[in-house]
N, C-alpha and C positions, 0 to 999 in steps of 0.2 A: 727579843724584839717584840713589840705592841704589835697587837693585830688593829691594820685599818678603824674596825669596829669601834675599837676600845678606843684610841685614838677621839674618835668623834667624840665620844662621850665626854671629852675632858679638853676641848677644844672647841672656841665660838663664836667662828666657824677654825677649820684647822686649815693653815695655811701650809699648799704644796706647792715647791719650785722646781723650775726647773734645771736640770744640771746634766747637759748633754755629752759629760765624761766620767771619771773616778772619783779627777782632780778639783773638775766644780762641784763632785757631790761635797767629798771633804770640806771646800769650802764653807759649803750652806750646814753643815753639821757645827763649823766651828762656829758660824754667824748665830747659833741658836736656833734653828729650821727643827720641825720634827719628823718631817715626809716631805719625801722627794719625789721627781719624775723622772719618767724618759721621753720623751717625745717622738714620736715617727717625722718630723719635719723633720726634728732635730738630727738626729739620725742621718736620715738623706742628705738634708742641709750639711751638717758638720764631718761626717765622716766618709760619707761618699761625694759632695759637694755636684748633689741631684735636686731639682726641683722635690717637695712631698705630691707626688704624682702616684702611689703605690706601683712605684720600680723597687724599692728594696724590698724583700727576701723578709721569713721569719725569722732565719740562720740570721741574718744582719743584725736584725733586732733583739736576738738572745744572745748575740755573743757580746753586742756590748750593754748589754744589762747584768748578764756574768762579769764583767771589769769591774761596774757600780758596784753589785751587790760583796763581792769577794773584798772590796775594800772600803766599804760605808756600810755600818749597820744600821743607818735609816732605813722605815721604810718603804720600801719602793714600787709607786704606781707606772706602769709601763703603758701607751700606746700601744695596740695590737691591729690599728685599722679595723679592718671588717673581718678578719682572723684568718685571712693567707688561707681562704679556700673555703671546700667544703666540709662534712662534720667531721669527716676523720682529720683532715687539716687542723679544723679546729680544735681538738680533743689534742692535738700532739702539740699546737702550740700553747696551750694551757698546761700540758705538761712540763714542756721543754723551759714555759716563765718561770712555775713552780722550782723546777729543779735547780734554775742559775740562782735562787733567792728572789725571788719577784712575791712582793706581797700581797699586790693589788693588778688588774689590769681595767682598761676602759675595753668597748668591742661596737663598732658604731654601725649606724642603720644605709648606710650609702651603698651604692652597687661597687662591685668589685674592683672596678677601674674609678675609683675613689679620687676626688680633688680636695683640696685645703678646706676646712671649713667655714673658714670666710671667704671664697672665691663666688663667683656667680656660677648658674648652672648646675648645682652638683643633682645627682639623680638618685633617689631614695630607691631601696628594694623595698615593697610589699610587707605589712607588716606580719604576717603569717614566714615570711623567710627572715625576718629578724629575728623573730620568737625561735624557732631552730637553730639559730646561730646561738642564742642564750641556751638553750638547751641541752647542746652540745661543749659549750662552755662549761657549764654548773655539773651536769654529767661526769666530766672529764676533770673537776678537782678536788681538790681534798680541804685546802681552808683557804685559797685562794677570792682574794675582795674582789666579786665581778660588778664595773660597774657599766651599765648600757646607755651606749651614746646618741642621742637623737639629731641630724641635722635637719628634720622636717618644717623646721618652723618656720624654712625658706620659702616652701613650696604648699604647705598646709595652715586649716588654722587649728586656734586654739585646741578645738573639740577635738579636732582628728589627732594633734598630737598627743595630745592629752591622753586617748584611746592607744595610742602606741604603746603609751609609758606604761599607763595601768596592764597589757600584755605583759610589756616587758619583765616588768614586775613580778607577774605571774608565772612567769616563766624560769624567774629565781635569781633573777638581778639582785643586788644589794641595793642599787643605788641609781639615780639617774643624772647624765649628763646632756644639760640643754646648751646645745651650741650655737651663736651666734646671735646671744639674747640681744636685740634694741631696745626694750622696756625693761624696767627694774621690776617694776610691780609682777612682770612675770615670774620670778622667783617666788613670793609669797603665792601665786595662784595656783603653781603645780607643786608648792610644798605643801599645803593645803589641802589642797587634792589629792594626791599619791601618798602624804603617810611617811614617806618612806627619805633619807636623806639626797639634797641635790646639791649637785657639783655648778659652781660657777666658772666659766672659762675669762680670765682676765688676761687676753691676749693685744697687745700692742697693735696701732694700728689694723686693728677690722674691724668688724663690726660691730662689737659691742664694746660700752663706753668703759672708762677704767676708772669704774666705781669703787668707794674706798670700801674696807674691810667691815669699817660699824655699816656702813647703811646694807651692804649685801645680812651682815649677821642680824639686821630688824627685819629682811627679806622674808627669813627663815633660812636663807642657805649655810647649808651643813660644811660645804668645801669648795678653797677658794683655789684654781688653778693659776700657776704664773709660768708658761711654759717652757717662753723662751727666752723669758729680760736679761736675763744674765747671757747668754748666747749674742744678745744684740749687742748688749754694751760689752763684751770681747771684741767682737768683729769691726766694729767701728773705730776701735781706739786700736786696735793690731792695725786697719789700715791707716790710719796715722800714723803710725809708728814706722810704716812700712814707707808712705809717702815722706817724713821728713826724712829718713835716710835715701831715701833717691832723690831728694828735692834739698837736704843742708848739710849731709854726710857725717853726720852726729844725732843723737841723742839726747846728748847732755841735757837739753832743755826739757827733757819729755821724765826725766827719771822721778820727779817727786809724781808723778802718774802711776810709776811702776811698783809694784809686788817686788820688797826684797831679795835678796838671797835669805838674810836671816830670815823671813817671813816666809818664805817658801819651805826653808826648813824645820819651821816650826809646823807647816801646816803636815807636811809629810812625816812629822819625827825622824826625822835625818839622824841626831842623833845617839837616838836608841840601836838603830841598824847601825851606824861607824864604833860603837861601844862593841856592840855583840860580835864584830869584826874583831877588834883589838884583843877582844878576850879570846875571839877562837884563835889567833894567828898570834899570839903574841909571841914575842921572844923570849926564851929562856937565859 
């Protein structure tokens, strides 16, 4: 599997999706994808059907990133929030990503009771206890992609962010994620500045616009997040799905919509696994 690193080098910018289970990682592997996500919304959202309010657990978030990894060998940049505590927290959960296959994480600057990053309100910690959260990150792994996420751009300006990231940096970040960008031109100005690779967030509906892929790559941005698109447009067509069978007691109309069976079992290799059956059981 490419290390993150290498990845960039040969991608411009390199685009990462989102795929908030096994099944959608497969997918995006067969669409041609070369990095994928986890998402912490995603997460809460999809498998505990929780607001991303940081109520779920590391355990939450490594155990279905273990599902991902054990059956996509993309690879895989994970949410970690603000890293589920303090430094020992952190150093364990940088292990625990390491371990399940995780090849990448993000690690953001908000206080511990963390909101969406496009919501209003959220409250940055001190950038002196960011810098410790990376530290304790970079400490605690071995070739893991750390990349540090900034939501300051709410609450600060330029200069002072700016001053966060170059910490960050220093602290042995790989990479900087600017959340919540409303200017384009911001891209080019702390790519610029920092040297060092930036992550775009292209998140549906918030606050930042859903710029295309060439004008972020004239940006200078190095990596383009897509976290949840494929998570939305599931949801919205399941509840369709869900409503024309309580509202017309059939389907039928809805099926040129649907993912085959043959098509499901090409995504899965269905089968390879019914062959290896037949030959272990077969009859004599």
């Amino acid at each position: 599997m490419p290390h993150f690193s290498d990845l960039l080098r040969t991608a411009t910018p390199l685009q990462i999706v989102g795929t908030i289970n096994a099944y959608s990682a497969l997918l995006a592997k067969q669409a041609g994808h070369r990095a994928i996500y986890l998402s912490g919304a995603g997460v809460a959202n999809a498998c505990f059907g929780l607001p991303d309010l940081a109520i779920t657990t590391m355990n939450d978030v490594v155990a279905e990133a273990k599902k991902i990894c054990d059956r996509c060998d993309l690879p895989l940049l994970v949410d970690i929030d603000t890293g589920f505590g303090g430094a020992f927290n952190i150093a364990r959960t940088i292990k625990e990503m390491e371990s399940a296959g995780v090849s990448a994480v993000h690690i953001e600057d908000q206080v511990s009771a963390k909101r969406c990053g496009h919501r209003p309100n959220k409250e940055m910690v001190s950038q002196d206890e960011m810098v410790d959260r990376i530290k304790s990150a970079v400490d605690a792994k071995n070739s893991l992609y750390i990349i540090a996420r900034t939501d300051a751009l709410q609450n600060e300006t330029c200069e002072q962010v700016e001053e966060r990231c170059e910490a960050y940096l220093a602290a042995g970040a790989d990479a900087i994620f600017l959340e919540a960008v409303t200017d384009i031109s911001l891209y080019a100005r702390f790519s610029k500045k920092l040297g060092k690779p930036i992550l775009a967030n292209i998140t549906e509906f918030g606050k930042t616009p859903l710029y295309p892929l060439e004008q972020l790559a004239n940006q200078g941005v190095a990596m383009v997040l897509y976290p949840l698109s494929a998570f939305r447009a599931m949801s919205k067509a399941a509840l369709d799905i869900y409503t024309t069978l309580k509202e017309v007691g059939t389907v039928e109309s809805k099926l040129g919509a649907m993912q085959t069976r043959e098509e499901l079992y090409k995504t899965l290799d269905y089968y390879t696994y019914e062959k290896k059956l037949d030959n272990l059981f077969k009859k004599t």
